[in-house]
C-alpha positions as CSV (number, residue, x, y, z in Angstrom):
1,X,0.0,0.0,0.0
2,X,1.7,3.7,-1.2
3,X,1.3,6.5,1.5
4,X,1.3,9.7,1.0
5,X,3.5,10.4,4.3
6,X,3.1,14.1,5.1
7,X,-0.8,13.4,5.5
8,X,-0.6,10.4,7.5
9,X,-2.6,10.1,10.0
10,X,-2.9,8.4,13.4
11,X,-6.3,7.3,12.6
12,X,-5.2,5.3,9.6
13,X,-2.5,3.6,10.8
14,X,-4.9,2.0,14.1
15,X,-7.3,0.6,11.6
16,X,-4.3,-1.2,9.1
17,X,-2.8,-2.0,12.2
18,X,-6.3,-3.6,13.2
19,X,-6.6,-1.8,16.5
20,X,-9.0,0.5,16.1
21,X,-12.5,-0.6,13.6
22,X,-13.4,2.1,10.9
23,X,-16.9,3.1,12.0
24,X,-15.4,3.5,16.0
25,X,-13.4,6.1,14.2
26,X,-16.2,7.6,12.2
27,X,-17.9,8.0,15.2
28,X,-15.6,9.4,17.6
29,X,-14.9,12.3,14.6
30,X,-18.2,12.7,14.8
31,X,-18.0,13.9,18.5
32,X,-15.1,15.5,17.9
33,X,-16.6,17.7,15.8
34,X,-19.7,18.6,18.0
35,X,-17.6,18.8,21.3
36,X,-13.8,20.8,20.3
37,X,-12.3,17.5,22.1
38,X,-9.3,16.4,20.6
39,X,-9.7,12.9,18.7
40,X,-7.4,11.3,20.5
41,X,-8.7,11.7,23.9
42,X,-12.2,10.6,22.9
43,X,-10.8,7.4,20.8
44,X,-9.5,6.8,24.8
45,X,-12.5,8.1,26.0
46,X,-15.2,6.0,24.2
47,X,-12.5,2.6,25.1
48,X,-12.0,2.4,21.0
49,X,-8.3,2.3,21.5
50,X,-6.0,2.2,24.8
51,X,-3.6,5.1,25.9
52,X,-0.8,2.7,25.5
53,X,-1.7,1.5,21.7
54,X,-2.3,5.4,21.0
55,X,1.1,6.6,22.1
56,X,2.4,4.0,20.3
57,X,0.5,4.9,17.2
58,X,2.0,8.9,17.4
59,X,5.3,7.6,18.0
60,X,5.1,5.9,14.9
61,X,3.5,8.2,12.5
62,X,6.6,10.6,13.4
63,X,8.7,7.9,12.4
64,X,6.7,7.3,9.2
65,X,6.7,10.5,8.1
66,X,10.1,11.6,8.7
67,X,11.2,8.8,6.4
68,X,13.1,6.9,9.4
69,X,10.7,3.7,9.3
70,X,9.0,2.4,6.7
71,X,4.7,2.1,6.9
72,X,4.7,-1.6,6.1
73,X,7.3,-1.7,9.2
74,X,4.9,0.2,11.6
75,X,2.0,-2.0,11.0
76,X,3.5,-5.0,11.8
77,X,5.0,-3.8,15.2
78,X,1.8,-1.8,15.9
79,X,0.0,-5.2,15.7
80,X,2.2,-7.0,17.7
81,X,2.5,-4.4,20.4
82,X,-1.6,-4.9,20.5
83,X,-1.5,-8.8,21.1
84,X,1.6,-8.6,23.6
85,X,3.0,-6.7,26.6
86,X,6.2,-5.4,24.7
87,X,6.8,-1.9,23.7
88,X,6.6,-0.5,20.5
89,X,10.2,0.1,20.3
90,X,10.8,-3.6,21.3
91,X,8.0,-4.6,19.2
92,X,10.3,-2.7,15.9
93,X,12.9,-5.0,17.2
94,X,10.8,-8.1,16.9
95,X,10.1,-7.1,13.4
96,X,13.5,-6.7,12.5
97,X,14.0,-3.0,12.5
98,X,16.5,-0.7,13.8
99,X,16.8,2.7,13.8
100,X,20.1,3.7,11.4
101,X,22.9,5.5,13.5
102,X,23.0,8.6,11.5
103,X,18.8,8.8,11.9
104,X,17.7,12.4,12.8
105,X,14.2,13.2,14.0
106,X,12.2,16.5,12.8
107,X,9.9,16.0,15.6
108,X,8.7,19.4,16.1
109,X,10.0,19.7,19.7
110,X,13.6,19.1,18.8
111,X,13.3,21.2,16.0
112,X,12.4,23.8,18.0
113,X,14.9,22.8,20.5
114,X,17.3,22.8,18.4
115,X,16.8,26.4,16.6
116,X,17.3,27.2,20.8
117,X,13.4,29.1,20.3
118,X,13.2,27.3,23.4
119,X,14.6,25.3,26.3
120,X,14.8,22.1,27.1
121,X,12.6,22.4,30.6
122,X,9.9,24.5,28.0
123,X,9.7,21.0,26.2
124,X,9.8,18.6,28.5
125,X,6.9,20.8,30.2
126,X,4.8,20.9,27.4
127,X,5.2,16.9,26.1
128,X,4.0,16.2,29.4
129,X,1.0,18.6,29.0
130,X,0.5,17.1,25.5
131,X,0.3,13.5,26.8
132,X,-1.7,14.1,29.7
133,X,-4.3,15.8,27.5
134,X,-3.8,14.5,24.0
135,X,-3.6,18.0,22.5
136,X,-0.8,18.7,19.9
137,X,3.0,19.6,21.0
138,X,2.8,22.4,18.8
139,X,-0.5,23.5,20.1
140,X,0.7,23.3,24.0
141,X,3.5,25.3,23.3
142,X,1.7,28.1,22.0
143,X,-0.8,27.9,24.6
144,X,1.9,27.8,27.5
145,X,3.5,30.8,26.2
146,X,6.5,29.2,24.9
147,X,6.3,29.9,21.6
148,X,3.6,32.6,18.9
149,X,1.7,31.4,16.3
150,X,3.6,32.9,14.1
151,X,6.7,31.0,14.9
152,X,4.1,27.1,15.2
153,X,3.5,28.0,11.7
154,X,7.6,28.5,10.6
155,X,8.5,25.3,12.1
156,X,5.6,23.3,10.7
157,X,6.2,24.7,7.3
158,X,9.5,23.8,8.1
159,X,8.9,20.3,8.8
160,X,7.2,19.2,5.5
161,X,10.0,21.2,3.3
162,X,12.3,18.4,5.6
163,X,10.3,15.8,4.7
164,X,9.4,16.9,1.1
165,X,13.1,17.1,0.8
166,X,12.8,20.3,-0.6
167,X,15.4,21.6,2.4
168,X,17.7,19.2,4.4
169,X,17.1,19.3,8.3
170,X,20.4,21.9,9.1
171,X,19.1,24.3,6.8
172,X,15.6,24.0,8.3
173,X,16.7,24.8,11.8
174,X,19.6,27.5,10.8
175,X,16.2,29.0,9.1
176,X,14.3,28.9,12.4
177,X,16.7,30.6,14.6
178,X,17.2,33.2,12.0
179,X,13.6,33.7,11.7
180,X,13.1,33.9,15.8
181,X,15.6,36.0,16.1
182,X,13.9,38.8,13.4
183,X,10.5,38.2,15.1
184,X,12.0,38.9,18.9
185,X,13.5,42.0,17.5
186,X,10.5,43.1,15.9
187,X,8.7,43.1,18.9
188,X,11.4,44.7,20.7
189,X,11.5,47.4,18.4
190,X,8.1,48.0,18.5
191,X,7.6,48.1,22.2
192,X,10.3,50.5,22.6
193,X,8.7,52.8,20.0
194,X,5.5,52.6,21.6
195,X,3.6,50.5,19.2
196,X,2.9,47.2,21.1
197,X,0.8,47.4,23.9
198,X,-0.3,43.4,24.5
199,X,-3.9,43.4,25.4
200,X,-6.4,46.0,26.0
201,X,-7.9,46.3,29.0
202,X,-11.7,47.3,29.4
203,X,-11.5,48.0,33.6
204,X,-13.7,49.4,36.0
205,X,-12.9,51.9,38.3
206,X,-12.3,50.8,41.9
207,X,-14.2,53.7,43.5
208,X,-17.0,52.9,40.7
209,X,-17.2,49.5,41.7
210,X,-17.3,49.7,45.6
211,X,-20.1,52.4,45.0
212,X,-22.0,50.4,42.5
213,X,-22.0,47.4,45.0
214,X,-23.1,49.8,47.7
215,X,-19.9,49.0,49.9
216,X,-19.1,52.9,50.6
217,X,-21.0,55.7,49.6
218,X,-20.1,58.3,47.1
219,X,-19.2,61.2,48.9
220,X,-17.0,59.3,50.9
221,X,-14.7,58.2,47.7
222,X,-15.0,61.9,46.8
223,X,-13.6,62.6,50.0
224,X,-10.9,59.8,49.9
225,X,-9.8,60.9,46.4
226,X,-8.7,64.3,47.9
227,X,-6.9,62.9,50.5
228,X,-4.8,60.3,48.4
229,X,-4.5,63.0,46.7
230,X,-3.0,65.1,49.7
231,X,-0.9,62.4,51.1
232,X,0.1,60.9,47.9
233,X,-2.1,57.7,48.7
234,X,-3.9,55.3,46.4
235,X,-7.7,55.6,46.9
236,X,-8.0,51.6,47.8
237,X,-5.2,52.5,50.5
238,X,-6.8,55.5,51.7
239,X,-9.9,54.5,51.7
240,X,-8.3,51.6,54.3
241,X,-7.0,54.7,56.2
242,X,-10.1,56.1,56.3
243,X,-12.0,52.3,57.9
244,X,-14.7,52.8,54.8
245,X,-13.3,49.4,54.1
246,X,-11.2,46.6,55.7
247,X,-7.8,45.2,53.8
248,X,-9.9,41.8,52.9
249,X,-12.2,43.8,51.5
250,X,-10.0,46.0,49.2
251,X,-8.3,42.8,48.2
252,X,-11.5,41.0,47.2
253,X,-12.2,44.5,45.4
254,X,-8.7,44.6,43.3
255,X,-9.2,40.6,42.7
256,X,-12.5,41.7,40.7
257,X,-11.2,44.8,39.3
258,X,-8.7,42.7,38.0
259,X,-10.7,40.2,36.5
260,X,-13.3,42.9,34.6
261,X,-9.7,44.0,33.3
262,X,-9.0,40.2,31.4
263,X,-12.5,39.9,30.8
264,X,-12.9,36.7,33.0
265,X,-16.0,38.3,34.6
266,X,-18.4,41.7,33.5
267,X,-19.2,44.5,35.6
268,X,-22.6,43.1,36.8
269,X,-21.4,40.0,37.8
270,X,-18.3,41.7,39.6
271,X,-20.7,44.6,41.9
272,X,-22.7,41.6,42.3
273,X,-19.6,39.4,43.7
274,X,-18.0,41.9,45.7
275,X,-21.9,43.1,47.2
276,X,-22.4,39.4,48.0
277,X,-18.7,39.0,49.6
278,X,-19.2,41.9,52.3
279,X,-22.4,41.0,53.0
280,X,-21.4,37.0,53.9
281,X,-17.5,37.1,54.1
282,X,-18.2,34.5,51.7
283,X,-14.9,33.9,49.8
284,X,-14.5,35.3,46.1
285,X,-13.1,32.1,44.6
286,X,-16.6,30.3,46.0
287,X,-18.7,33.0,45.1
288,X,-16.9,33.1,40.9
289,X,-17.5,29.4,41.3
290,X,-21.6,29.9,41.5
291,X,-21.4,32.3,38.6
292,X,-23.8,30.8,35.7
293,X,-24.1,31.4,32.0
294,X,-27.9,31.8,30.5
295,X,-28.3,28.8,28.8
296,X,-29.4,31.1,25.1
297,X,-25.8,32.2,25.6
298,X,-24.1,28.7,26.2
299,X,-21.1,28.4,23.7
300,X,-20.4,24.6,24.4
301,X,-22.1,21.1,24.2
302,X,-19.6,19.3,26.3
303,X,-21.2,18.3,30.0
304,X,-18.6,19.5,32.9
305,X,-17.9,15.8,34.3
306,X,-16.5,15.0,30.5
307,X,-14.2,18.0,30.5
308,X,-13.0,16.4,33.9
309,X,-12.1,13.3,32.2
310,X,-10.6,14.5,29.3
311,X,-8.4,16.4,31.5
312,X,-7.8,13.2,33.1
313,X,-8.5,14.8,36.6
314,X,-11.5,12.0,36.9
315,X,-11.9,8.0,35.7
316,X,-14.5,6.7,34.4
317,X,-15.5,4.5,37.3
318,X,-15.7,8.0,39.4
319,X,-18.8,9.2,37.4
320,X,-20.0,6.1,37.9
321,X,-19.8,6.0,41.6
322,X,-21.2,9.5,41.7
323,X,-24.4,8.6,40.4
324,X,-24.0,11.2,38.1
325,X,-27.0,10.9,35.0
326,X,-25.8,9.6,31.5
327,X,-27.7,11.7,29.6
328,X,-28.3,15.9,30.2
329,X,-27.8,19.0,28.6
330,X,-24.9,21.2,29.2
331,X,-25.8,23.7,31.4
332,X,-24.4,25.3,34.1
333,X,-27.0,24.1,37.1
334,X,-25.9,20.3,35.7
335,X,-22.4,21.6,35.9
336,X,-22.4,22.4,39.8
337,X,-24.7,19.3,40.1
338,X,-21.9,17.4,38.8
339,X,-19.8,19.0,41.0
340,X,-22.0,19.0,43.9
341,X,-21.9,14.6,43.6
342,X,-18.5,14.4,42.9
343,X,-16.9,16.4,46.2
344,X,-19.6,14.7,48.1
345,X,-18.2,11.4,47.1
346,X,-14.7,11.7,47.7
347,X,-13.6,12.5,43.7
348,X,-12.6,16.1,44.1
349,X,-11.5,17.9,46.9
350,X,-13.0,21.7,47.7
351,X,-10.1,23.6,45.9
352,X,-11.2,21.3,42.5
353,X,-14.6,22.0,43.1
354,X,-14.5,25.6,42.9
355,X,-11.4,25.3,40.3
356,X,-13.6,23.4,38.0
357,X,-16.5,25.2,37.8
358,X,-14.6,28.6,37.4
359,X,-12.8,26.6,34.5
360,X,-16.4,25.9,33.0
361,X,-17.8,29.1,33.4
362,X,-15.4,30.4,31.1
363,X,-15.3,27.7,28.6
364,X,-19.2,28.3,28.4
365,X,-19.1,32.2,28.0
366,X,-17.0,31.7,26.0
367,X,-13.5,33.2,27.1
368,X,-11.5,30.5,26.2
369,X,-11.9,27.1,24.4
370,X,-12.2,23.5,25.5
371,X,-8.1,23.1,24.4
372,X,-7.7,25.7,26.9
373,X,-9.7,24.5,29.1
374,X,-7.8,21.1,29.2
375,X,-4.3,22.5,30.0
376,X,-5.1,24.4,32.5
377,X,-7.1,22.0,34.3
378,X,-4.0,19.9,33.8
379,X,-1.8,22.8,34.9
380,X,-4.5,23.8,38.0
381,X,-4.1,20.1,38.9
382,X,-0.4,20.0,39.0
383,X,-0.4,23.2,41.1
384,X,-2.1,22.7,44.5
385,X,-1.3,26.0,46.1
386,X,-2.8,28.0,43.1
387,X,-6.6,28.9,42.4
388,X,-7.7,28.6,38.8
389,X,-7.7,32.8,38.5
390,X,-3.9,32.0,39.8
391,X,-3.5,29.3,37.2
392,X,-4.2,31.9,34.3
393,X,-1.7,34.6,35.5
394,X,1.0,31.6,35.5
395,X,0.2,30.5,32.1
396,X,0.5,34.3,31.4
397,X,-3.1,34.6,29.8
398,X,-4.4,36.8,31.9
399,X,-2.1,39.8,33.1
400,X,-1.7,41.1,36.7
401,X,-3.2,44.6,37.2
402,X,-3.9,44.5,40.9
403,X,-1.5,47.2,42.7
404,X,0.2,45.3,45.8
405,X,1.1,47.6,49.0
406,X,4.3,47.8,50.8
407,X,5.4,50.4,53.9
408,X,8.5,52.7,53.2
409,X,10.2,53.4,56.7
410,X,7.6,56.9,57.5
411,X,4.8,54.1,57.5
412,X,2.9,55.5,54.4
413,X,1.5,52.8,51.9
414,X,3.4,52.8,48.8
415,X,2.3,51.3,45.3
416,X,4.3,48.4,43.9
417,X,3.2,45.7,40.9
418,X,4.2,42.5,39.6
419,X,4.5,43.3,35.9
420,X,5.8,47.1,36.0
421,X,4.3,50.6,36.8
422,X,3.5,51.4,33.5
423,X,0.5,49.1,33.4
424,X,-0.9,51.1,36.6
425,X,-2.7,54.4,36.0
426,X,-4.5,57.2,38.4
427,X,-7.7,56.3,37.3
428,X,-7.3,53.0,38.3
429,X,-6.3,53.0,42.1
């Protein structure tokens, strides 16, 4: 059989290999396309293919279509790998294939490893990210920060002109590094010229929003402005100063403030938050967690418990356990009652709880996608002392714009911020 070995895919090579049955794969494309989810997880998923025989099947399209091992090669260790406890590489042994000494892989990871776009921790970081969720490398790097679109696009281009033999695998990477290099600068240049900005912000003001949630009254902001003013105070500090509001409640305030900035919450929801928080001393991370999205305005089809196990923060016998309905709509009140069954029966802890519905708020507004969604819910899981909010500043894809407080030696409240002053302005604080 003749393969076309740029467009081979992983798909193909189950069903020679007799793994995976044609209409299993029909149907889980099928889902694919409804849900966002990546193929690979739902083949998993749906029990059409195991993890092990999946991974296997990657390793070997790479090998495939890099021109390293040949296709009729790969289907006969692929099938023996399925009827036996070896490994694919000792199943290419079995077969009688080695690799040749002088074999180089253009896996996209040591491409990009090699052109030194980035570092050897970035990649290990983001394969682990990529197997944990069965998302693309390329993909996870961009999503982690680690590399632009722009530059996933150069190094897959890249990779076929390698395998098309159009360039050799030297000249592919000295291209690489030369085109970083002129991208980095560009952005360099334009920063310092005043031209790149990185992302709007649409904020409220903090004075606006503790008025608007009827935490202190107008005139008294009025009369804190002229003081900070004075004393060369922010108002939140001030206003502190003045006992209008404790430091919790600032904090709280600034946490909000800071999330109508990235866009992870609106202005309604955030008065109605911070209204709700000095009213109950309710935590904000609980109180995000209850937010809802009106069904007419529900971007996604995927149920919250699904998302969970693509994320591969639950099994499949924990649903089970949890009693949890196989059919329903995807909605936010079956998302917390979900939830709600899952923390009561041992399969999340509180942190998770609160993690994962904040996660699925924002995947069904809207804000980001299920791909998204899945490595950061891998990321939040990996990171026990962070909140989801906290996860998104780490993965850098929302930015900090909360001022942070510090005394200078004459006890007055100075402004200081992760990220630079620049981002901070009067109107603001």
């Amino acid at each position: 059989m003749t393969e076309n070995k740029t467009d081979l895919r992983i798909g193909q090579l189950l069903i020679e290999a007799q793994i995976l049955r044609a209409r299993d794969l029909n149907d889980a494309i099928k889902i694919a396309k409804i849900t966002s989810l990546p193929i690979g997880r739902i083949l998993i998923m749906s029990s059409y293919v195991g993890e092990r025989e999946f991974q296997a099947a990657v390793h070997a399209q790479s090998l495939v279509r890099d021109s390293i091992l040949p296709f009729s090669a790969a289907i006969e260790a692929l099938c023996l790998m399925s009827r036996s406890e070896l490994t694919f590489e000792q199943c290419l042994n079995e077969v009688g294939w080695a690799r040749a000494q002088d074999a180089t892989t253009n896996k996209l990871g040591s491409m990009l490893l090699d052109a030194e776009i980035i570092t050897k921790e970035q990649m290990e970081s983001a394969i682990r990210t990529s197997e944990a969720t069965g998302l693309p490398l390329g993909r996870v790097l961009v999503s982690l920060g680690s590399i632009t679109d722009e530059t996933l696009t150069t190094a897959l281009n890249a990779q076929v002109m390698v395998r098309d033999r159009k360039i050799d695998r030297e000249q592919a990477i000295r291209g690489l590094n030369a085109a970083f290099i002129r991208r980095q600068d560009l952005e360099i240049a334009l920063a310092e010229n005043g031209f790149y900005r990185g992302p709007l912000k649409n904020s409220v003001r903090l004075g606006e929003l503790l008025v608007l949630a009827q935490v202190v009254p107008a005139v008294e902001i009025m009369n804190a402005l002229e003081l900070g003013l004075m004393h060369l105070k922010p108002l939140g500090r001030t206003l502190v100063d003045m006992n209008q509001i404790t430091e919790t409640t600032l904090d709280a305030a600034l946490q909000l403030q800071e999330m109508v900035s990235n866009r992870t919450i609106d202005e309604d929801n955030a008065v109605a938050t911070l209204k709700q928080f000095v009213d109950t001393n309710t935590a904000v991370i609980e109180l995000i967690s209850q937010l809802e999205v009106p069904q007419e305005h529900f971007k996604i089809n995927v149920r919250l418990h699904d998302l969970l196990r693509v994320a591969s923060l639950l099994q499949h016998s924990d649903i089970e356990l949890s009693d949890i309905p196989k059919t329903g709509t995807a909605s936010s009140a079956d998302a917390k009652s979900s939830a709600g069954r899952l923390l009561s029966n041992g399969f999340i802890d509180q942190r998770t709880y609160f993690g994962c519905l904040r996660c699925y708020y924002l995947v069904s507004n809207g804000w980001m996608s299920i791909q998204h969604a899945i490595i950061a819910l891998n990321y939040f899981s990996n990171q026990q002392g962070l909140s989801f909010d906290e996860v998104l500043l780490e993965l850098k894809w929302t930015l900090r714009t909360r001022p942070q407080f510090r005394s200078d030696n004459s006890g007055k409240g100075i402004v200081s911020s992760e990220g630079g002053l620049s981002r901070l302005k009067l109107g603001d604080i």
